[in-house]
KEVOZA-490774 format. One line per field, with one value per residue (C-alpha): residue in three letters; x, y, z; residue number from 0. Coordinates in Angstrom, 3 decimals. Example, Ala and Ser with C-alpha at 12.3 -4.5 7.8 and 13.67 -1.06 7.14 Angstrom:
type	[ALA | SER]
px	[12.300 | 13.670]
py	[-4.500 | -1.060]
pz	[7.800 | 7.140]
seq	[0 | 1]
% end
This chain:
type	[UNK | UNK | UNK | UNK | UNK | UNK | UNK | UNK | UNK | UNK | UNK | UNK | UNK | UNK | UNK | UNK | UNK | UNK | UNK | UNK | UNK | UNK | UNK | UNK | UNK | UNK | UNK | UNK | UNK | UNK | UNK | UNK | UNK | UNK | UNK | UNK | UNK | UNK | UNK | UNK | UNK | UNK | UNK | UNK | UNK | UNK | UNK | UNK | UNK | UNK | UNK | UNK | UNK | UNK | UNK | UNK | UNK | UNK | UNK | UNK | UNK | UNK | UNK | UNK | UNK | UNK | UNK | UNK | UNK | UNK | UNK | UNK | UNK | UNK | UNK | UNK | UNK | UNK | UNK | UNK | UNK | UNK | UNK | UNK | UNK | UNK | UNK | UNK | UNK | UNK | UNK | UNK | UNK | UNK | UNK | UNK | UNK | UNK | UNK | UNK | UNK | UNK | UNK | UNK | UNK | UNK | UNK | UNK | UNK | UNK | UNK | UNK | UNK | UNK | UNK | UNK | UNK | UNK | UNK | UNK | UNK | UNK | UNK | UNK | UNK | UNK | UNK | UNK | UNK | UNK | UNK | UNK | UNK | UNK | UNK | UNK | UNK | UNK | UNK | UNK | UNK | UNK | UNK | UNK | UNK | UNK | UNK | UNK | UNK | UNK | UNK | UNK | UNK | UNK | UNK | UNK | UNK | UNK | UNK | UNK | UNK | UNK | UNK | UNK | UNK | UNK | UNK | UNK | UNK | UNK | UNK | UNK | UNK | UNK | UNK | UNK | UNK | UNK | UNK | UNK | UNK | UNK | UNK | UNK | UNK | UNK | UNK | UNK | UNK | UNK | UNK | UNK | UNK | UNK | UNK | UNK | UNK | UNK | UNK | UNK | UNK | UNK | UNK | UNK | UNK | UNK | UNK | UNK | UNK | UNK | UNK | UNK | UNK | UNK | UNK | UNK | UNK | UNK | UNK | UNK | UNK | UNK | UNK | UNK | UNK | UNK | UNK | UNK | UNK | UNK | UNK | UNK | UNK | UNK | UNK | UNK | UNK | UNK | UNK | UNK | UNK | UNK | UNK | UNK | UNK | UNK | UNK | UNK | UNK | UNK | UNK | UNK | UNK | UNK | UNK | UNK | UNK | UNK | UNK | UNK | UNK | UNK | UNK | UNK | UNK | UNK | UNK]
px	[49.801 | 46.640 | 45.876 | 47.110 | 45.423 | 47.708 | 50.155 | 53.596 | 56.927 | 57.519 | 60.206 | 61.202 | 64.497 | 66.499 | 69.297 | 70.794 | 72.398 | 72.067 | 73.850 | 71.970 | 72.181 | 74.368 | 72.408 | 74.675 | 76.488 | 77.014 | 78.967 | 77.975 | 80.551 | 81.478 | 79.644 | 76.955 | 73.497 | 71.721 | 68.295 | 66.322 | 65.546 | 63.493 | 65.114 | 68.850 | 71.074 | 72.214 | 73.298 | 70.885 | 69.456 | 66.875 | 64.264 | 60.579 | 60.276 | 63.139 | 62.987 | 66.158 | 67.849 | 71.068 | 74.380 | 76.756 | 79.401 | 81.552 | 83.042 | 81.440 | 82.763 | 79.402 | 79.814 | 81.032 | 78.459 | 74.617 | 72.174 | 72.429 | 76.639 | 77.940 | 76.311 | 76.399 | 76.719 | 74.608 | 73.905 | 70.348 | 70.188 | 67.394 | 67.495 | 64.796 | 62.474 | 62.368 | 58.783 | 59.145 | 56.206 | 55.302 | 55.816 | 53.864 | 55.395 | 57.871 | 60.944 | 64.291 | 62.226 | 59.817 | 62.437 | 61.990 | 58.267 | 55.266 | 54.158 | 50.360 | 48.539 | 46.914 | 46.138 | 47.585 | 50.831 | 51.108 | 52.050 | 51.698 | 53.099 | 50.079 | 47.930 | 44.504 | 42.171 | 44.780 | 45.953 | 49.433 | 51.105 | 54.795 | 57.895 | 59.860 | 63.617 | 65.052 | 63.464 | 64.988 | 63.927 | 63.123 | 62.589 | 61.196 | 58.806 | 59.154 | 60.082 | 59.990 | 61.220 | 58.664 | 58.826 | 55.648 | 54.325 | 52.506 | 48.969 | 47.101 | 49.388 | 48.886 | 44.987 | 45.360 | 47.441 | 45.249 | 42.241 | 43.879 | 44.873 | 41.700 | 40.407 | 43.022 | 42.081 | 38.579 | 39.669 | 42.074 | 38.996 | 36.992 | 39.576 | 40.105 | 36.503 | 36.689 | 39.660 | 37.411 | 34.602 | 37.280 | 38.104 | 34.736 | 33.808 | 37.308 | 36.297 | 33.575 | 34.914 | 37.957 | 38.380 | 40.137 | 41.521 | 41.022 | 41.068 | 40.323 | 38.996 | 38.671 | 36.702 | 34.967 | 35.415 | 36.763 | 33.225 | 34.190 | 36.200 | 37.171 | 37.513 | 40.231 | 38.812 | 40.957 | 42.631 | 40.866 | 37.206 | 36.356 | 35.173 | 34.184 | 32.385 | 30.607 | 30.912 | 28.994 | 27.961 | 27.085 | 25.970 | 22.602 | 23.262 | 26.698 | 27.260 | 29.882 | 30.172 | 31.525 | 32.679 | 34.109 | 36.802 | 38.324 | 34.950 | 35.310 | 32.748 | 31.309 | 34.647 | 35.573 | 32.238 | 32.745 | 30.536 | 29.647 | 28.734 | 26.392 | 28.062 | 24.694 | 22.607 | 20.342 | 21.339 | 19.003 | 18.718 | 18.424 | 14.637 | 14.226 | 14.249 | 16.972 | 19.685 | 22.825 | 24.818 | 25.045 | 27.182 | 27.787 | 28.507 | 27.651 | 30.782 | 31.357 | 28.794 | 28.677 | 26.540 | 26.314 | 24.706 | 23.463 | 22.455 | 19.053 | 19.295 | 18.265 | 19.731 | 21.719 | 19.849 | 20.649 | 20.826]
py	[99.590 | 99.290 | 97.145 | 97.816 | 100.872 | 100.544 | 98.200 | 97.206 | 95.763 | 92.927 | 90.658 | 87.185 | 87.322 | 84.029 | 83.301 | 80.005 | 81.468 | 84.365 | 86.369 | 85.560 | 87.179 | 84.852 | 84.332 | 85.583 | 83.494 | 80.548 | 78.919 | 78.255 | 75.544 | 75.689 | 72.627 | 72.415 | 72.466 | 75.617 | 76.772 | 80.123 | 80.480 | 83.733 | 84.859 | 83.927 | 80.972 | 78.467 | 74.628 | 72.387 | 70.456 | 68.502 | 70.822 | 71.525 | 74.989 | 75.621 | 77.206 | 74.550 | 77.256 | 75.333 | 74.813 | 77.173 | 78.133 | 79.376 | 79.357 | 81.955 | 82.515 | 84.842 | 83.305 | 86.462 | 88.797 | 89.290 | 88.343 | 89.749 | 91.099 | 88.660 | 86.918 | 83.965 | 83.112 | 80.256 | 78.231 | 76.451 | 72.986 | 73.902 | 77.560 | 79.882 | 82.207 | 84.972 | 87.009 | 90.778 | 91.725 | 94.801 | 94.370 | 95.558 | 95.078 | 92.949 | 92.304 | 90.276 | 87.430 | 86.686 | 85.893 | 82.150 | 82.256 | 82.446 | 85.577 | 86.149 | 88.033 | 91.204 | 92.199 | 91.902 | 93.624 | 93.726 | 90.635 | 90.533 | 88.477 | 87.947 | 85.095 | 86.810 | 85.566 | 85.421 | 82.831 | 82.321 | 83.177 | 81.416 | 81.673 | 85.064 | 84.969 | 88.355 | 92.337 | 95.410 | 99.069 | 100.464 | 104.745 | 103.922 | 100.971 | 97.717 | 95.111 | 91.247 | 88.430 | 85.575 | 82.199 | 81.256 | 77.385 | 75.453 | 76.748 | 73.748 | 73.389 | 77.118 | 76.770 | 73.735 | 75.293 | 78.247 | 76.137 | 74.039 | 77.467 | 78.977 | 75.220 | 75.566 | 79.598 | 78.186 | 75.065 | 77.522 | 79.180 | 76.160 | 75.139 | 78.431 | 78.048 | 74.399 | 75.439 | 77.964 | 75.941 | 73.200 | 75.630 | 76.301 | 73.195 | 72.324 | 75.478 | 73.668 | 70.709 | 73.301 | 73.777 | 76.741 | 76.129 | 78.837 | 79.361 | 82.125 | 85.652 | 85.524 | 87.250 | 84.563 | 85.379 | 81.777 | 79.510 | 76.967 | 76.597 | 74.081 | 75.781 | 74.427 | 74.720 | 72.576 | 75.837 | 78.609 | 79.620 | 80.930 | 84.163 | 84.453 | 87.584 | 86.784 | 89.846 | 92.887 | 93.030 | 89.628 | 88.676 | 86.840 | 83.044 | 83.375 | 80.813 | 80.362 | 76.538 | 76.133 | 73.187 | 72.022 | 70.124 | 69.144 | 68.347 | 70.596 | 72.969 | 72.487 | 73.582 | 76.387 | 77.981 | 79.218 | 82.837 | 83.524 | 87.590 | 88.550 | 92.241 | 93.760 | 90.991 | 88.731 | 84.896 | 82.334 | 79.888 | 76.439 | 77.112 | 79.212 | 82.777 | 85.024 | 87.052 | 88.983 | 85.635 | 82.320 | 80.296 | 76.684 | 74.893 | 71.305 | 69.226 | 68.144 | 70.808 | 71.670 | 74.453 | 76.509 | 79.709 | 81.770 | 84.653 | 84.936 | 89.429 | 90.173 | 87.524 | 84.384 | 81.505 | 77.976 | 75.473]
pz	[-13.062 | -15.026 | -17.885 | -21.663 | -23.280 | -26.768 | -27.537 | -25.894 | -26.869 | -24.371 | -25.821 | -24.305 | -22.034 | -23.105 | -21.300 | -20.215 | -16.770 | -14.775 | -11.998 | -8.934 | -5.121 | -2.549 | 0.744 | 3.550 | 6.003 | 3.084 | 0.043 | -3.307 | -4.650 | -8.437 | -9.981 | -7.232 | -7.234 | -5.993 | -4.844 | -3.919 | -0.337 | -0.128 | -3.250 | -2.370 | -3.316 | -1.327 | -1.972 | -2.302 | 0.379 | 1.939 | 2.744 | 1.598 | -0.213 | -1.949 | -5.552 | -7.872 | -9.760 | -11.254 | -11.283 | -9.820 | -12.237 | -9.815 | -6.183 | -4.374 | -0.484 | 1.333 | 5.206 | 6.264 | 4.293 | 4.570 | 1.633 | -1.355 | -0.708 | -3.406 | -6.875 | -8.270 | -11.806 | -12.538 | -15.164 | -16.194 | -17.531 | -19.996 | -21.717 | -20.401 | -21.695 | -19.358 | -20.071 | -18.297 | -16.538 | -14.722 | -10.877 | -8.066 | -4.822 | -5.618 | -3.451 | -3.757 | -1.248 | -4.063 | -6.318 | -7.108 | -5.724 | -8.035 | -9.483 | -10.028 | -12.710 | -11.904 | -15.316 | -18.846 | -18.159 | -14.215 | -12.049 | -8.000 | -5.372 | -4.158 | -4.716 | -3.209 | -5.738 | -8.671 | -10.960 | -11.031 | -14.302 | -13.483 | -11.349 | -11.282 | -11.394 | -11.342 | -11.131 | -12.396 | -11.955 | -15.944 | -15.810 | -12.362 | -13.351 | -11.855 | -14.208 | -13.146 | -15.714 | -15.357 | -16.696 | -17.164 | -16.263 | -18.375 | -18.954 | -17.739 | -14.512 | -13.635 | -14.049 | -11.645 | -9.317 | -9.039 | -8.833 | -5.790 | -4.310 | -4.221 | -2.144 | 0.063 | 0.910 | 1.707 | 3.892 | 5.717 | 6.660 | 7.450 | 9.548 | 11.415 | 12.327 | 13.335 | 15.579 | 17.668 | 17.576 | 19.269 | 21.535 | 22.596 | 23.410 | 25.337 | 27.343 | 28.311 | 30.162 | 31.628 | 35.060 | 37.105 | 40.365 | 42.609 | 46.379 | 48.831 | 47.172 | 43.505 | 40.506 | 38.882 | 35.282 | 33.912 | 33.296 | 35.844 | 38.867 | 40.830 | 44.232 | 47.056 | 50.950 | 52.224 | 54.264 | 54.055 | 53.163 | 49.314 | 48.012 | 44.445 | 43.145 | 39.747 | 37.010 | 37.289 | 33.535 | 32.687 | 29.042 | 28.672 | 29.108 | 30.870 | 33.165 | 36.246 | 38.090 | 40.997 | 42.641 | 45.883 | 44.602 | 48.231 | 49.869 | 52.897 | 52.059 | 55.716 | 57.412 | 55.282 | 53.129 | 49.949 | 49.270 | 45.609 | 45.417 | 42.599 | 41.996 | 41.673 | 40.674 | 42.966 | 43.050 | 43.124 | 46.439 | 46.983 | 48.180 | 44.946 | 46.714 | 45.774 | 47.367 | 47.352 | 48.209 | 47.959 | 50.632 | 49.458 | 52.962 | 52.042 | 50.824 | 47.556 | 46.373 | 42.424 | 40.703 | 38.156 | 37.861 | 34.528 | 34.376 | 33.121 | 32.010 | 35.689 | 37.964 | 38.389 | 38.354 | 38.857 | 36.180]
seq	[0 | 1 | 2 | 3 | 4 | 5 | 6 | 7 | 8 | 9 | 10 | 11 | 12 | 13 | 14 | 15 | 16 | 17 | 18 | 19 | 20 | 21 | 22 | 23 | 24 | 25 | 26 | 27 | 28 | 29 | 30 | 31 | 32 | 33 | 34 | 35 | 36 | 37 | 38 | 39 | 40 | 41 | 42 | 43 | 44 | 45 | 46 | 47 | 48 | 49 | 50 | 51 | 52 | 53 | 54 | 55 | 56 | 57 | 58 | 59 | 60 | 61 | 62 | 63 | 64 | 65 | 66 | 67 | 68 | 69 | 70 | 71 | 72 | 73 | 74 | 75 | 76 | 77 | 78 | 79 | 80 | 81 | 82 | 83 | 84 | 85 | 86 | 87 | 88 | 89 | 90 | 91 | 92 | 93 | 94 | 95 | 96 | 97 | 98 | 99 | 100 | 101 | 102 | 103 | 104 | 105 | 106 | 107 | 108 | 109 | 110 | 111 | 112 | 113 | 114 | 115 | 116 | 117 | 118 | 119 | 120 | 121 | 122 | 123 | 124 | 125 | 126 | 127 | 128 | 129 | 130 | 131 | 132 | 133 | 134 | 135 | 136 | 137 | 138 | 139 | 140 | 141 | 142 | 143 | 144 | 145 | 146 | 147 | 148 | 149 | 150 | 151 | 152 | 153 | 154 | 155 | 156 | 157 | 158 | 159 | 160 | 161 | 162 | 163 | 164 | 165 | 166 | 167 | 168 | 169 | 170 | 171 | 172 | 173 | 174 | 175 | 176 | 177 | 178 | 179 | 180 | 181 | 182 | 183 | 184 | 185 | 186 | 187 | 188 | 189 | 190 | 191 | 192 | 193 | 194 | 195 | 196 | 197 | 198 | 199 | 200 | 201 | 202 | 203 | 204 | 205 | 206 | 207 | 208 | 209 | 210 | 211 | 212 | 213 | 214 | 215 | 216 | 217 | 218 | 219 | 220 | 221 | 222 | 223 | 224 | 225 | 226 | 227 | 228 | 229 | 230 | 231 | 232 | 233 | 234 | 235 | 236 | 237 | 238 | 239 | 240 | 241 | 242 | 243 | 244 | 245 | 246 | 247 | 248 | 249 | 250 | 251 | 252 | 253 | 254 | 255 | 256 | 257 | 258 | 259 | 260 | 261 | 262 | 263 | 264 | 265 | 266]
% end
């Protein structure tokens, strides 16, 4: 929907109980406490996220059904004021969630830069039009909730980039075990020739700056040589000349090679 051109009639809903979905596979217990889970009832219990609705008026047996089969009638401790909204996108899960202004008559489940207007209890479909029944929270809370939503959408992202840049740097002290004939594309390796001589053929399209170590992690270089292959770049030699190969044939040997745009150097 789009914001009010002319006026509307948009009266309060007050009701002191409601008919609510059951959640399938439970029991709602006349005189119990219940709560929305993803916009179903079930008891009460201890568990973060759940929406208090009231108490259940009546018995109502749902183990055997899925969500939504039965309803609930259930009655609130304090009498609400139900304000109907437009809805877009709405579905029986965001019932007992928040519901977020999109304009002056439309609401949203979604909090993308949105202030939160109050919780939504029930939908209906009017001539086609989604209609949600909100009821609102207190103005200041909502402006503080909205306020401490928008923080936590920017410390989600400063913490998504903290988490790569942790990764990074925990690449960096990784090593790969390897042995025999392998394509070097992990950044280091710690290479067994304990039985059998290594093979390692660096990657054929290198980025500026990528670097491959290698390391002779069982000290028998000297029995069993390890050959790194350049794939169509020159490595650089222990005397500084440069080749098609590098054989490391001195135990406990560690190097790393970058590639410089035109060939692997050591560093």
């Amino acid at each position: 929907m789009t914001a009010l051109a002319k006026k509307r009639t948009a009266n309060p809903r007050r009701c002191e109980a409601l008919d609510l979905p059951v959640a399938g596979g439970v029991m709602t217990w006349q005189g119990g406490y219940v709560v929305f889970v993803n916009g179903y009832l079930r008891p009460a219990s201890a568990a973060l996220g759940l929406c208090p609705m009231g108490k259940a008026s009546e018995s109502v047996d749902n183990r055997l059904g899925s969500d939504g089969d039965l309803r609930c009638h259930v009655d609130f401790l304090v009498e609400k004021n139900l304000f109907p909204m437009i809805g877009s996108g709405f579905a029986q899960s965001d019932m007992g969630k928040l519901a977020y202004l999109a304009d002056d008559q439309t609401v949203t489940p979604s909090s993308t830069g949105a202030t939160p207007l109050g919780t939504a209890y029930t939908f209906e479909l009017k001539n086609g039009v989604q209609v949600v029944y909100i009821e609102p929270g207190d103005p200041g809370a909502m402006a503080l909730l909205s306020s401490s939503l928008s923080t936590i959408v920017t410390l989600q992202s400063q913490v998504a980039t903290l988490q790569s840049q942790v990764a990074a740097l925990q690449g960096d002290e990784l090593w790969t075990s390897a042995s025999g004939t392998f394509s070097a594309t992990a950044r280091q390796y710690n290479v067994d020739l304990s039985s059998v001589a290594g093979d390692a053929t660096l990657p054929a399209s290198p980025a500026t700056g990528e670097s491959h170590a290698f390391k002779d992690d069982k000290r028998k270089a000297a029995t069993h040589n390890l050959t790194i292959r350049g794939n169509g770049h020159n490595i650089e030699q222990l005397n500084g000349s440069f080749a098609a190969t590098f054989v490391v044939s001195t135990d406990g040997t560690e190097l790393t090679f970058e590639f410089d745009g035109t060939n692997w150097v050591i560093v």
